[in-house]
N, C-alpha and C positions, 0 to 999 in steps of 0.2 A: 263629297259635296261640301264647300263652306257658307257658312252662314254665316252672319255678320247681327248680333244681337245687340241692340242699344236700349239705353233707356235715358230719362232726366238727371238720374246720377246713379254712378257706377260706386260699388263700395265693394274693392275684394277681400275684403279680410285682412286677419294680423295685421292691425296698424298702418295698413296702407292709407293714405289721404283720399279721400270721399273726392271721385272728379265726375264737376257735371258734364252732361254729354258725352259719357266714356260709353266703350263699347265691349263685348268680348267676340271672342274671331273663332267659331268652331270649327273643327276638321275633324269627320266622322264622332268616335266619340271621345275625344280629345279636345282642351281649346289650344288654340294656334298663336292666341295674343289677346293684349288688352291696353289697353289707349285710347285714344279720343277716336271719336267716329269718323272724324273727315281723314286724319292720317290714315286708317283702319279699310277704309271704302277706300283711299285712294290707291293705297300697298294693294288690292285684291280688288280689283271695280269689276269681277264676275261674283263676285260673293254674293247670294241672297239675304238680303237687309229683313228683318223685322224687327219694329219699333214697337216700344213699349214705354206707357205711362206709369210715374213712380219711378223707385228707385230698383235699382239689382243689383241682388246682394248675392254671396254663397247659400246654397240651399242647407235645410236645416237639419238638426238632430231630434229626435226624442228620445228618451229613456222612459226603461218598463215596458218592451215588449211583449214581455210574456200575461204583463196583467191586462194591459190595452188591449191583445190581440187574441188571447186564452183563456184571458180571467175576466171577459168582458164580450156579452152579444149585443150585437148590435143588429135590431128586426129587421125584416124587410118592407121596404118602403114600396106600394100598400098592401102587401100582400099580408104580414105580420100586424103592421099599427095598431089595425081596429082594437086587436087582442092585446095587444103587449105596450100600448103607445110605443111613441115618435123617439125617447129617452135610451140611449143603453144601459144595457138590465145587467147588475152586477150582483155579484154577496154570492156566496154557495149554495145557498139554500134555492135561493133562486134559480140559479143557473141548474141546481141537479133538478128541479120542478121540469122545466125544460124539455130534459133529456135528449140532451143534443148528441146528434151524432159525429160522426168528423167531418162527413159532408157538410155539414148544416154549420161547425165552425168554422172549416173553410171558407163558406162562401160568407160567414160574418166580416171573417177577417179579410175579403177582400173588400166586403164594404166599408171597414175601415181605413185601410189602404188607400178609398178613393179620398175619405174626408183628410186624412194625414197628405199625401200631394196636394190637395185644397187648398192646406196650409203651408203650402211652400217645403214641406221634409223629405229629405233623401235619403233618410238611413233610421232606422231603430235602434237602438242597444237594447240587448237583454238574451233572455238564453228560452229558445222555443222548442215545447216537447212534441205537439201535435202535427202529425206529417203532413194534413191539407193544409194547415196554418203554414207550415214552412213554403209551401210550395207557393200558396195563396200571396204571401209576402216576394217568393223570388220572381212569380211574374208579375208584380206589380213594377218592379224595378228599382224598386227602396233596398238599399245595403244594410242587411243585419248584422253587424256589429256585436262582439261580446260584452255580457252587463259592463254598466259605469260603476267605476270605482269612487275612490272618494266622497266628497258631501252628494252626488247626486242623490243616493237614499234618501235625504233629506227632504226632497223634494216631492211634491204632491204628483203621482204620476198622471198627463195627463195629455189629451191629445193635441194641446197647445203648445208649441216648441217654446216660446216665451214664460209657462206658467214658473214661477218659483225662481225667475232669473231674474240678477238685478239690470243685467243690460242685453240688450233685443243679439249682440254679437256671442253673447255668452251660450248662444244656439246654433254658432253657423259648424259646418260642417266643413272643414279644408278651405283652400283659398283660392282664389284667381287669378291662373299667371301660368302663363306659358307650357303644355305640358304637364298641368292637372286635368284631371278628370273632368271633364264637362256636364255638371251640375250646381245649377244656380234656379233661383227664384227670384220674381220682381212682383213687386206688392204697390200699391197704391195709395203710396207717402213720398211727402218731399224729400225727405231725410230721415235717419235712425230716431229722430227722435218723435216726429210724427209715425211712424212704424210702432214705435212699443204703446201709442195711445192708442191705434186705432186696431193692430191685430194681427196674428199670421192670419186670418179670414181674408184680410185686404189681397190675400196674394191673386196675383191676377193668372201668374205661367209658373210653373215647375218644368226645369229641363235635366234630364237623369241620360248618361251616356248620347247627348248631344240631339236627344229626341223631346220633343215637346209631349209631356204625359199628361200633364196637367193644361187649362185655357178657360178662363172663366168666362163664360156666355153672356 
């Protein structure tokens, strides 16, 4: 089935020039192309169009899987709150208070799965010991990735693809163009530079192997 995704401006990545009204052209979990929407709809006029406000970009990375997903519960919303509030509950101490099982990490870690698609991410870096956690993350459909090298240590791990970067690209994950993987994000900015003010929150769809996972209501 093709789909035909557009949004107010298209940004693939590596250097490519930001073009308004660009589109990307899915085929299964593949993209097909990427160019302006009226060549795009006219090369394939069975394609199924959705349209999206803001910009689309490649979806994003985070780094510290293991502390976000392993070294971090996150309660359940409202069944945990009353007791634990709304915050994820982090430190050792903490977490051994808990005594979590691997079920109970499991299903943390997929509710943080949901809030990381939320924010526009397709992939984790880092290295995960706990087997529901693993599994929790393979069917969320986020690519786990081996930890980052270089200054990413540096950076404060955190569920925001943006936190600790100086520029909103320095997050995308591969690029868009013919023959890549079909996963991007569109968020609800005119441009990259309204994007890093207002937030990977803004993201509006996550699309991972040409499936729409994420759609904000």
């Amino acid at each position: 089935m093709l789909t035909l995704h557009t949004a107010g401006l298209l940004v693939a990545g590596r250097g490519a020039e930001p073009l308004p009204g660009g589109a990307v052209l899915v085929e299964g979990d593949r993209i097909a192309g990427t160019g302006p929407y009226e060549e795009l709809a006219a090369s394939r006029p069975h394609a199924r169009t959705r349209r999206w406000p803001g910009v689309l970009t490649p979806g994003l990375l985070v780094d510290g899987a293991q502390e976000l997903l392993e070294g971090t519960y996150y309660p359940d919303d409202p069944y945990e709150t009353a007791e634990l509030g709304t915050e994820p509950v982090t430190g050792a101490e903490a977490l051994a208070a808990l005594r979590l099982t691997d079920a109970r990490r499991g299903n943390s870690a997929r509710r943080a799965t949901q809030r990381l698609l939320a924010r526009g991410v397709v992939a984790v870096a880092g290295r995960l010991t706990v087997p529901a956690v693993r599994t929790a993350v393979a069917r969320s459909g986020l690519e786990l990735l081996p930890p980052a090298g270089g200054g990413a240590g540096a950076r404060a791990v955190s569920l925001d693809p943006f936190a600790g970067r100086e520029r909103v690209e320095e997050a995308f994950h591969g690029v868009l163009q013919a023959g890549a993987p079909a996963r991007f994000a569109v968020f609800a900015a005119a441009d990259l530079r309204e994007l890093a003010a207002v937030g990977a929150a803004s993201c509006v769809a996550t699309v991972i192997g040409g499936r729409l996972l994420h759609r904000r209501r």
